[in-house]
C-alpha positions as CSV (number, residue, x, y, z in Angstrom):
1,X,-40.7,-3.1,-21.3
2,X,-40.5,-0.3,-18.7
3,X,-37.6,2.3,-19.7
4,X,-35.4,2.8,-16.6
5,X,-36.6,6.1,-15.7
6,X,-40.3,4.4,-15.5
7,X,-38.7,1.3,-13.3
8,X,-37.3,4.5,-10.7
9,X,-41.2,5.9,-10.6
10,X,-42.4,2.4,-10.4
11,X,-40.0,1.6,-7.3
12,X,-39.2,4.7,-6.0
13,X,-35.9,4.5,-5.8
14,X,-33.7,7.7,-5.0
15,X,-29.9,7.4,-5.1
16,X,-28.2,7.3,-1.7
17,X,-25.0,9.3,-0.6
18,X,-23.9,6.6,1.8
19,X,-23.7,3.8,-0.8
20,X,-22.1,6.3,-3.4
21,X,-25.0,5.8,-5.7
22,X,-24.6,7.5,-8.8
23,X,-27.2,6.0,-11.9
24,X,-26.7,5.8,-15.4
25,X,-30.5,6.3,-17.1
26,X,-29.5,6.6,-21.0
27,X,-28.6,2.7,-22.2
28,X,-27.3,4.7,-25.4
29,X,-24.6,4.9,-22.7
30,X,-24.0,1.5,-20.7
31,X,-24.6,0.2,-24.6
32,X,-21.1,2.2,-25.0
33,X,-19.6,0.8,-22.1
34,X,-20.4,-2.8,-23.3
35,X,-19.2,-2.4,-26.8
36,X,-15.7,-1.8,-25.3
37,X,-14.8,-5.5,-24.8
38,X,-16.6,-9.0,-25.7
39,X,-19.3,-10.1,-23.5
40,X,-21.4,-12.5,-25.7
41,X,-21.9,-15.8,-24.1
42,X,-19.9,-14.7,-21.1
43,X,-20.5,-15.2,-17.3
44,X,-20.9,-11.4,-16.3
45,X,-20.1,-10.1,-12.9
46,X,-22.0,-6.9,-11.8
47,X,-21.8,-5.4,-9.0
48,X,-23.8,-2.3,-7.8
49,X,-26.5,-2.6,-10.6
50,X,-29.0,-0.1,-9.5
51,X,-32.3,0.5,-11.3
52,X,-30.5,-2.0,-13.7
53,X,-29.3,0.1,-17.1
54,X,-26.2,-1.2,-17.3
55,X,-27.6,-5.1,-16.8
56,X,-29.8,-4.1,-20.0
57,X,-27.2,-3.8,-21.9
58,X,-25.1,-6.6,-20.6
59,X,-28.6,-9.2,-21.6
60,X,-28.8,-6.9,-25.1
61,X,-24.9,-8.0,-26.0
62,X,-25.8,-11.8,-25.3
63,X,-24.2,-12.1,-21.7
64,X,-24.8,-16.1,-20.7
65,X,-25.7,-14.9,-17.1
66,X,-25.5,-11.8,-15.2
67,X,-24.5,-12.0,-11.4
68,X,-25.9,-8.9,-10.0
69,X,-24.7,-7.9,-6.1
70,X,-26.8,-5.1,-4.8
71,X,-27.7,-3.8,-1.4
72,X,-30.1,-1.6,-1.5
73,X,-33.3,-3.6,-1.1
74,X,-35.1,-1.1,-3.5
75,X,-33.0,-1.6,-5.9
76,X,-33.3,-5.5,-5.5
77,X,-37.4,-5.2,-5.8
78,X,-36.7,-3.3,-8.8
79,X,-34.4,-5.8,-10.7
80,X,-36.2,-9.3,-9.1
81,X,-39.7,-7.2,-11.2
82,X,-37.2,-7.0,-14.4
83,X,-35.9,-10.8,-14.0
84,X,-39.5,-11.4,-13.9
85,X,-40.7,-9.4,-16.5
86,X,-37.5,-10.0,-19.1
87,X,-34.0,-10.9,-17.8
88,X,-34.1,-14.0,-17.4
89,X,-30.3,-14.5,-17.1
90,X,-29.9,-12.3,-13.7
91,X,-28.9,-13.9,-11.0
92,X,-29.3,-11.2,-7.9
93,X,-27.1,-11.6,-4.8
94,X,-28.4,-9.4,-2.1
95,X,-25.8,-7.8,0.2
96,X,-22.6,-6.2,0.4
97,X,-19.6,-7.1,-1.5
98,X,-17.0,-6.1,0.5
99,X,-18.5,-8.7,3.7
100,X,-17.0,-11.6,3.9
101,X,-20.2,-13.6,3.9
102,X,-21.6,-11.8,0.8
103,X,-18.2,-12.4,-0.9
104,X,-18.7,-16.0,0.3
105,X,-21.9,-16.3,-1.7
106,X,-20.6,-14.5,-5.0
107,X,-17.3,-17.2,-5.2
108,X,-20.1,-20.4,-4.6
109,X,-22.2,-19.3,-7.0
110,X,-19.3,-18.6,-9.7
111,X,-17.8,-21.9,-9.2
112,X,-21.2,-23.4,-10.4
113,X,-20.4,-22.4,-13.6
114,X,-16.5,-24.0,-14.0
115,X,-15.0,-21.1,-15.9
116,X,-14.1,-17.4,-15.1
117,X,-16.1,-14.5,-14.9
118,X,-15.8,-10.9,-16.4
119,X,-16.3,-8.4,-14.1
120,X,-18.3,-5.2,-15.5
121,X,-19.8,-2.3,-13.4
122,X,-20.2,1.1,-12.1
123,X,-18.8,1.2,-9.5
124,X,-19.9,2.6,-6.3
125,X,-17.9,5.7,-5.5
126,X,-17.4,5.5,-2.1
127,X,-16.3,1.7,-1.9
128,X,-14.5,1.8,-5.5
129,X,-10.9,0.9,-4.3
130,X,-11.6,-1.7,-1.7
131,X,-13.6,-3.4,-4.5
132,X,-11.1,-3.4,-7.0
133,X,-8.7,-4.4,-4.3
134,X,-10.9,-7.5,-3.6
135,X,-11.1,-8.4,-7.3
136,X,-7.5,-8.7,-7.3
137,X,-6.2,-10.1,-4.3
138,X,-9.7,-13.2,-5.6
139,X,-8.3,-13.1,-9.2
140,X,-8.3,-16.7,-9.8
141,X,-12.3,-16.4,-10.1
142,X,-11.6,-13.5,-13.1
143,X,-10.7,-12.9,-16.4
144,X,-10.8,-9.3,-17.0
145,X,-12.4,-6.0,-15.5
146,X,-13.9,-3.1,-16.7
147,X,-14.5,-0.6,-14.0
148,X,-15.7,2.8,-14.0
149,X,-14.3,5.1,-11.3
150,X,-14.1,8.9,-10.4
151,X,-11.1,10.3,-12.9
152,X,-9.3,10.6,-9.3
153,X,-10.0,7.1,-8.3
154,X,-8.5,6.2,-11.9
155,X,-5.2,8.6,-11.9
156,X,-4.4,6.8,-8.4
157,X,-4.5,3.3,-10.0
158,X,-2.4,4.2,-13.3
159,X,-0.1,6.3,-11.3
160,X,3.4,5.7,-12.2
161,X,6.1,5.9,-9.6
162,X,7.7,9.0,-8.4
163,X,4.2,10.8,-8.6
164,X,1.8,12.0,-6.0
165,X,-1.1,9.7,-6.9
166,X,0.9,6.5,-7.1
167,X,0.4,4.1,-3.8
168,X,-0.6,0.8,-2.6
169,X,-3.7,0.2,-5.8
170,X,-1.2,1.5,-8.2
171,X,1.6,-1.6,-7.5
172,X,-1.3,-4.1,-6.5
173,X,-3.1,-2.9,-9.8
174,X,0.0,-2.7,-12.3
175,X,1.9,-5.8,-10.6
176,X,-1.1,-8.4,-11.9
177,X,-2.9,-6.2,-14.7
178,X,-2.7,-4.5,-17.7
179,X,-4.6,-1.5,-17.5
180,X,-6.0,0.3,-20.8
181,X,-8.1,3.8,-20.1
182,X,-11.0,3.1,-22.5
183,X,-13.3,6.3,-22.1
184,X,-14.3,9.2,-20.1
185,X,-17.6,10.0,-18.8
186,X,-18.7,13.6,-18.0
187,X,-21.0,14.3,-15.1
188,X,-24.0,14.8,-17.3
189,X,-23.9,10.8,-18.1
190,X,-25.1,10.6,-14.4
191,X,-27.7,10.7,-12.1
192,X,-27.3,12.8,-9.3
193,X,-24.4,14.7,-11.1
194,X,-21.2,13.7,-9.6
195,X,-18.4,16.9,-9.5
196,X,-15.7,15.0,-11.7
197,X,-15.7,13.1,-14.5
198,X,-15.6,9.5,-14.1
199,X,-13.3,7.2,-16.1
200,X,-13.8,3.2,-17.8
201,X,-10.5,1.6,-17.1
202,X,-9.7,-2.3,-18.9
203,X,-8.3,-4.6,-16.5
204,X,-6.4,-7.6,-18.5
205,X,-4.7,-10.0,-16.1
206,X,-1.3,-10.7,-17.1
207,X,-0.1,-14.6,-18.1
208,X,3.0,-14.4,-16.5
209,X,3.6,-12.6,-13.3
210,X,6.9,-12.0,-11.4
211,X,7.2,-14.7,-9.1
212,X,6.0,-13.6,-5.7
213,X,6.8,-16.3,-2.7
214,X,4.1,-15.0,0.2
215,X,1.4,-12.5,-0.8
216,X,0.6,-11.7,3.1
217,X,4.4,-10.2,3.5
218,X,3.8,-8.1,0.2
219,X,0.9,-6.6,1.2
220,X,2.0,-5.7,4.7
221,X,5.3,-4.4,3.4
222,X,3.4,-1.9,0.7
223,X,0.8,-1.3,3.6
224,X,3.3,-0.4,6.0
225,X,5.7,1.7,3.5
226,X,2.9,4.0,2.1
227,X,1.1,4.4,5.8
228,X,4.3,6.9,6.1
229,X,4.7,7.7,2.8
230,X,6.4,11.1,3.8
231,X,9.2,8.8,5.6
232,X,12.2,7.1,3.7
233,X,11.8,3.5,2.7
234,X,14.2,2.5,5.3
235,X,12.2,4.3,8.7
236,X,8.9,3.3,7.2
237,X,9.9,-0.3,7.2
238,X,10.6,-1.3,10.7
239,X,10.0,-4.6,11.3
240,X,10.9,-6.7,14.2
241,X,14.0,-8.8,14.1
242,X,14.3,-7.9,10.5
243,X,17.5,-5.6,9.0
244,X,15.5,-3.6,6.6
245,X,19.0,-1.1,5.2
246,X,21.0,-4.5,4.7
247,X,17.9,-5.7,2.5
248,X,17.4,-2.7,1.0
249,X,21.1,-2.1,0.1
250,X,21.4,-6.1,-1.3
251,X,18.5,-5.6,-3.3
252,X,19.9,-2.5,-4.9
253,X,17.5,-0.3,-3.6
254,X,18.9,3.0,-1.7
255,X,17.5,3.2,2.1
256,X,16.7,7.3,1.4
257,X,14.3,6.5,-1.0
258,X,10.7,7.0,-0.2
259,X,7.8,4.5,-1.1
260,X,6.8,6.4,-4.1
261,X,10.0,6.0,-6.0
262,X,10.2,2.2,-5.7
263,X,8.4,0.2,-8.8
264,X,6.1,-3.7,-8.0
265,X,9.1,-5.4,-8.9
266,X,11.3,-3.6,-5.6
267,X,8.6,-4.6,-3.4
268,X,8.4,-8.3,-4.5
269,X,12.3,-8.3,-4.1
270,X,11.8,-6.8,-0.6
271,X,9.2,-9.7,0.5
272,X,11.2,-12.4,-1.1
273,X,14.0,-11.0,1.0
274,X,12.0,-10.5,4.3
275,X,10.0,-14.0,3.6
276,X,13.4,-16.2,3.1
277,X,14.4,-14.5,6.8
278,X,11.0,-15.6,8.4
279,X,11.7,-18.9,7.2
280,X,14.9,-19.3,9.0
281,X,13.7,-18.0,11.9
């Protein structure tokens, strides 16, 4: 078998800023990352798989099949030559995961297989929010994550409220998950060397979530709140036709607060609130 560093020779590939490429060429490591939660005879969900290091050690730990999303073609001739050769279990899905059409292709292909998925990657740097954010908002197709992100990218989605890191990932995050910090990664892990450490977080999805009656007026409330995040709660929420201090002070929440000190659980009240007034209207 070709080690990694031989299947990057063999295929040329180089790393690419744009995509937020940043490889993993010791499996010593990824075999680290997949000891950290039970994989065998599980339907594994990679995205981003690169020269493939990480999908090595997803096979060696007795994954049941490995659906890799990639986009750089390169990186696709390099893991269709490994399916070939030995991984047998990868199923590659070329394109982008954030497109809806690529996304499109990823939810037929899991629904083939009747159960959930576990979602386990490296994630590119660049696109490593909006992913996660997609993961969560589609979590009927998942059972659990583990993610690696910049120690940044982490902090932001384990913020807790009344911090300068906590915003719209932190409540979307900590309102359906609970989220374990596993294990920090030093730049040296990585190829090129990133600046900052990066970080494994542990997605669980909780049993029992606080009853939410319209996603769509959640999101839009948190969007619009934190896209002024210096404003109060009250001037950040203007919304038409809607009193946003007489829902604010009937859901015990004072109108000169500001996004960052309001928990998940104020903002579901607040679309609840603003979702009962649509209805009427």
């Amino acid at each position: 078998m070709d080690t990694i560093k031989q299947i990057i020779n063999k295929f040329r590939l180089t790393t690419k800023k744009s995509l937020g490429q940043n490889y993993i060429l010791d499996q010593n490591i990824t075999n680290k990352v997949t000891n950290l939660i039970e994989i065998k005879n599980q339907i594994v969900l990679e995205i981003g798989p690169g020269p493939g290091c990480l999908t090595r050690s997803l096979i060696d730990k007795g994954a049941k099949k490995i659906i890799a999303v990639e986009k750089d073609q390169k990186c696709i001739n390099a893991l269709e030559y490994q399916k070939k050769e030995f991984f047998k279990k990868l199923i590659i899905i070329k394109g982008d995961f954030l497109k809806k059409k690529t996304f499109s292709k990823i939810k037929k292909e899991i629904l083939k297989y009747k159960e959930k998925v576990t979602v386990i990657s490296n994630l590119p740097y660049n696109s490593a929010i909006p992913i996660l954010a997609l993961l969560l908002t589609n979590r009927k197709f998942f059972n659990k994550l583990l993610l690696m992100f910049q120690e940044e990218q982490a902090n932001r989605i384990i913020a807790k409220k009344k911090t300068k890191n906590y915003g719209r990932i932190s409540i979307l995050a900590q309102w359906l998950c609970d989220i374990k910090k596993k294990i920090k990664l030093s730049p040296n892990c990585f190829f090129p060397k990133p600046k900052i450490n990066s970080i494994i977080l542990f997605f669980n999805f909780k049993k029992e979530i606080k009853n939410l009656h319209n996603e769509n007026i959640f999101y839009e409330i948190v969007k619009k709140s934190f896209n002024q995040r210096r404003k109060t709660i009250k001037n950040s929420l203007k919304i038409k036709n809607i009193d946003i201090e007489k829902i604010l002070i009937e859901n015990k929440i004072k109108p000169s607060l500001r996004p960052e000190e309001l928990d998940y659980n104020d903002f579901i009240n607040l679309s609840n609130a603003i979702n009962v007034i649509r209805k009427e209207n």
